[in-house]
C-alpha positions as CSV (number, residue, x, y, z in Angstrom):
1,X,302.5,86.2,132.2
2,X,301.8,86.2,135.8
3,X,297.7,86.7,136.8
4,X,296.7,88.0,140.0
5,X,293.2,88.4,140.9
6,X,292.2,91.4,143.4
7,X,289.4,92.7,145.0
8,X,291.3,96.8,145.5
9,X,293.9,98.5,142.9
10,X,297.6,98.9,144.8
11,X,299.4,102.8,145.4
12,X,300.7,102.6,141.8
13,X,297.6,101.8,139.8
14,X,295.4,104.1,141.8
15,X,298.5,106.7,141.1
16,X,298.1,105.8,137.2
17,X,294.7,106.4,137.1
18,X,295.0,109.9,138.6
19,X,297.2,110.8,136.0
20,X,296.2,113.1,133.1
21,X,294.6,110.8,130.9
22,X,292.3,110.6,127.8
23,X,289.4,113.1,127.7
24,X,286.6,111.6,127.2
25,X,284.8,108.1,127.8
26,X,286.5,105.2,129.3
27,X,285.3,101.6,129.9
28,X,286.3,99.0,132.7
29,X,286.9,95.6,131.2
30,X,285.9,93.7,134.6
31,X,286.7,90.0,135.0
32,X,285.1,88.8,137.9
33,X,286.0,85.6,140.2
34,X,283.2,85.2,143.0
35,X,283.8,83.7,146.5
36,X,282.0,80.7,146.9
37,X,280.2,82.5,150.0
38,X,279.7,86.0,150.6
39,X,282.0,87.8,153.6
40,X,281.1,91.2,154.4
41,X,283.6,93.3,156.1
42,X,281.2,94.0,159.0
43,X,281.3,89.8,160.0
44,X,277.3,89.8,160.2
45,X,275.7,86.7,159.2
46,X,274.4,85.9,155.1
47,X,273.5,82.9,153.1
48,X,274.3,84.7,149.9
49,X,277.1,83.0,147.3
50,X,279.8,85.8,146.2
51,X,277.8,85.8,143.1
52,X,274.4,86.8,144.9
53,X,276.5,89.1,147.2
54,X,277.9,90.7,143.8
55,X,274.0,90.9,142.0
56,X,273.4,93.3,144.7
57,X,276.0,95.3,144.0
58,X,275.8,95.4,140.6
59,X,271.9,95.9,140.4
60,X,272.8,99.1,143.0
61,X,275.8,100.2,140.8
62,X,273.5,100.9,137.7
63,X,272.2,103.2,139.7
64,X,275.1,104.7,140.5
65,X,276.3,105.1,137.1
66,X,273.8,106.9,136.0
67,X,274.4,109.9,138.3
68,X,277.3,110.5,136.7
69,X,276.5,109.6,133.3
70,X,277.8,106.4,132.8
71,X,276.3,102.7,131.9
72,X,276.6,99.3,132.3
73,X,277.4,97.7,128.6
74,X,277.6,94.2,128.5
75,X,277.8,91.4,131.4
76,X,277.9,87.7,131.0
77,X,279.1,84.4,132.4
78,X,282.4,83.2,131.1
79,X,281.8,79.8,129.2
80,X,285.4,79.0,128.6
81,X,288.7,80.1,127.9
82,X,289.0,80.1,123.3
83,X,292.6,81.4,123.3
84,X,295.6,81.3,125.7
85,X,296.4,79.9,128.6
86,X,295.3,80.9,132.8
87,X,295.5,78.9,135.6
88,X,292.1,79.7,136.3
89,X,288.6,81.3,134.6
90,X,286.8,84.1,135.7
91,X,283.3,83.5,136.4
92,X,281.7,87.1,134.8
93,X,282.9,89.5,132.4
94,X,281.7,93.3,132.1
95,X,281.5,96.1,130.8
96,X,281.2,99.6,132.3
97,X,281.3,103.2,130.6
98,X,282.1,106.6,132.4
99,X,282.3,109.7,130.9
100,X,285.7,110.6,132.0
101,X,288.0,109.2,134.8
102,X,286.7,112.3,137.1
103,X,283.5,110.9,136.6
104,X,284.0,107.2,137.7
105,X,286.2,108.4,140.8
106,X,283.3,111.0,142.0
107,X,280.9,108.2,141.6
108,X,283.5,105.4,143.7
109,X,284.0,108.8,146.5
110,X,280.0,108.8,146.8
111,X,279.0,107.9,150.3
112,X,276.1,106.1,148.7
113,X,278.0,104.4,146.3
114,X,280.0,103.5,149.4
115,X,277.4,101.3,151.0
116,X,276.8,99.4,147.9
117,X,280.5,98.2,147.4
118,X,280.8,96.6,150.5
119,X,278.5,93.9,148.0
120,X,281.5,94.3,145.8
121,X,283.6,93.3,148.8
122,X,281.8,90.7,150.1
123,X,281.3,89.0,147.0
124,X,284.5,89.1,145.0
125,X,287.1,86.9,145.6
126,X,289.2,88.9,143.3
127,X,288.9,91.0,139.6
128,X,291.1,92.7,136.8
129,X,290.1,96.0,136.3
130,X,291.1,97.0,132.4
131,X,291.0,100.5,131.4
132,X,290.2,100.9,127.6
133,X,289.7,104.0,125.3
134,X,288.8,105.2,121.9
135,X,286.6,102.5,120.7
136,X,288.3,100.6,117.4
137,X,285.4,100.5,115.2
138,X,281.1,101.7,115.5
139,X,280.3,98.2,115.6
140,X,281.5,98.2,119.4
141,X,278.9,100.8,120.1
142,X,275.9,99.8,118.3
143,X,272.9,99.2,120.7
């Protein structure tokens, strides 16, 4: 199995997502991998590590989330890898809910939403984005 890290989904996985899907909630599995320094699209100057960068953006995106009525879940550093083999590990794993896929691409379409990412951007050196559905068991969900 092949693992490529990137910062923006290609033509076919932003097709997918646009599909008909499940009704209903979805989380984003993210798994994060941080430039060692922040570069923001607009060149200008920063002292901020990709991880900094990122903490703005994320501390922004709850925010965000909420206005659609979503949440951040969970989020934390990646110790090490228990099971399998990857070249490489990520540095941060989250967790993300939406109520519906309409809801987490009117939130990413939001002009203020918009002027967080470019955080996102500066920060990331590259991500997997996992879609998941219908929790397995209430365990997942307890606060």
């Amino acid at each position: 199995m092949e693992v490529v890290n990137k910062v923006f989904p290609n033509g076919e996985q932003i097709e997918g997502f646009m599909a008909p899907g499940q009704d209903g909630p979805i989380y984003m599995l993210n798994l994060l991998k941080f430039k060692e320094k922040a570069e923001y699209p607009d060149g200008r100057d920063t002292d901020l590590t990709g991880a900094e960068a990122y903490a703005v953006y994320s501390a922004e995106v709850a925010g965000h989330l909420a206005t659609v009525g979503g949440r951040p879940m969970f989020a934390a550093k990646v110790e090490r890898l228990m099971l399998g083999e990857v070249e490489e590990l990520w540095d941060t794993a989250a967790i993300a809910m939406y109520p519906s896929r309409k809801a987490m691409m009117e939130m990413m379409s939001s002009p203020v939403y918009q002027a967080s990412a470019v955080h996102r951007t500066a920060g990331l050196a590259g991500q997997l984005n996992i879609e998941l559905v219908e929790p397995m068991g209430a365990w997942l969900m307890q606060e």
